[in-house]
C-alpha positions in Angstrom: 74.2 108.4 55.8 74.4 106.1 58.5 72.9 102.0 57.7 71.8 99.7 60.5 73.9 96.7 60.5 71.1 94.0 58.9 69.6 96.5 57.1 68.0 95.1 53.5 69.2 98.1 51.9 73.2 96.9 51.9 73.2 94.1 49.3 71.3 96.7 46.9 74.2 99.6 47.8 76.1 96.7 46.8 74.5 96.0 43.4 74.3 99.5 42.3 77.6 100.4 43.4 79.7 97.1 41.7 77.2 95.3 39.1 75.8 98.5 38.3 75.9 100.6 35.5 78.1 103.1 36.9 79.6 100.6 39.1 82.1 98.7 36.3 83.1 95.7 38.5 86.2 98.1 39.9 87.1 95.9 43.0 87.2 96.3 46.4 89.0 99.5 47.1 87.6 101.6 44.6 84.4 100.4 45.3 84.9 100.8 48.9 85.7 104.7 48.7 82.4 105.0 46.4 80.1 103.6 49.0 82.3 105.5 51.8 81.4 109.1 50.5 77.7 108.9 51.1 77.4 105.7 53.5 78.3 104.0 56.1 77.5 100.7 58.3 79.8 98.4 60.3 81.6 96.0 59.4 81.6 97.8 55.3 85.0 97.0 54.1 84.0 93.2 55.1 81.3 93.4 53.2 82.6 94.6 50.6 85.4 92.1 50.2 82.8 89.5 50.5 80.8 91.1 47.6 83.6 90.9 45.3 85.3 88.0 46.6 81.6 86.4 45.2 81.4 87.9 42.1 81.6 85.6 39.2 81.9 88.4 36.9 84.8 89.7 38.4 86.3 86.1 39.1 85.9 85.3 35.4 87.5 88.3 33.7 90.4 89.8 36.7 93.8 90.2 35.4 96.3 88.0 36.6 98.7 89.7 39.0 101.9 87.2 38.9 104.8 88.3 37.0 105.4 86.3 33.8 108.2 83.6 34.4 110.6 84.7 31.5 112.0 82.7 28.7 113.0 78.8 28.7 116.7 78.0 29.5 118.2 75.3 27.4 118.9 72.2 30.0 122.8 70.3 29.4 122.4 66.7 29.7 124.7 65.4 32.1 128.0 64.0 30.8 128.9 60.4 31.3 131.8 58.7 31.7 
C-alpha cells in the first residue's frame, strides 16, 4: 500500500508499529522491514530513523554497544635517582 508523502496516517503506522503493543520498541531495522511488507511512502527509512532516534523509551532503556574496557593494570611509580 502505497502513502502520500504528508499523509496523517504515517506518525500513526509509526505508533502502532514501534510503541505499539506488537511493536516492542525493536529499533530501526526491524521496525523498518515490518512497515515495508504492507507499506510504503518516500523518504520511510528517514522516517523511521527519526521515530526512533525520538523515542525516549528507547533512549532510556537501549543496550550499550561499546565493548567493556577490561581489567585495571597496576601503574609503577617512576624510579628516582
Amino acid at each position: 500500500m502505497v502513502v502520500p508523502r504528508h499523509s496523517p496516517f504515517i506518525p500513526k503506522l509509526l505508533h502502532a508499529y514501534h510503541d505499539g503493543v506488537l511493536g516492542g520498541h525493536l529499533g530501526v531495522l526491524k521496525t523498518y522491514r515490518r512497515l515495508a511488507t504492507n507499506w510504503f511512502w518516500s523518504g520511510m527509512k528517514k522516517d523511521i530513523t527519526s521515530y526512533v532516534a525520538a523515542c525516549d523509551v528507547c533512549q532510556h532503556c537501549k543496550a550499550s554497544t561499546l565493548a567493556s574496557s577490561g581489567l585495571l593494570q597496576p601503574v609503577m611509580p617512576p624510579m628516582l635517582n
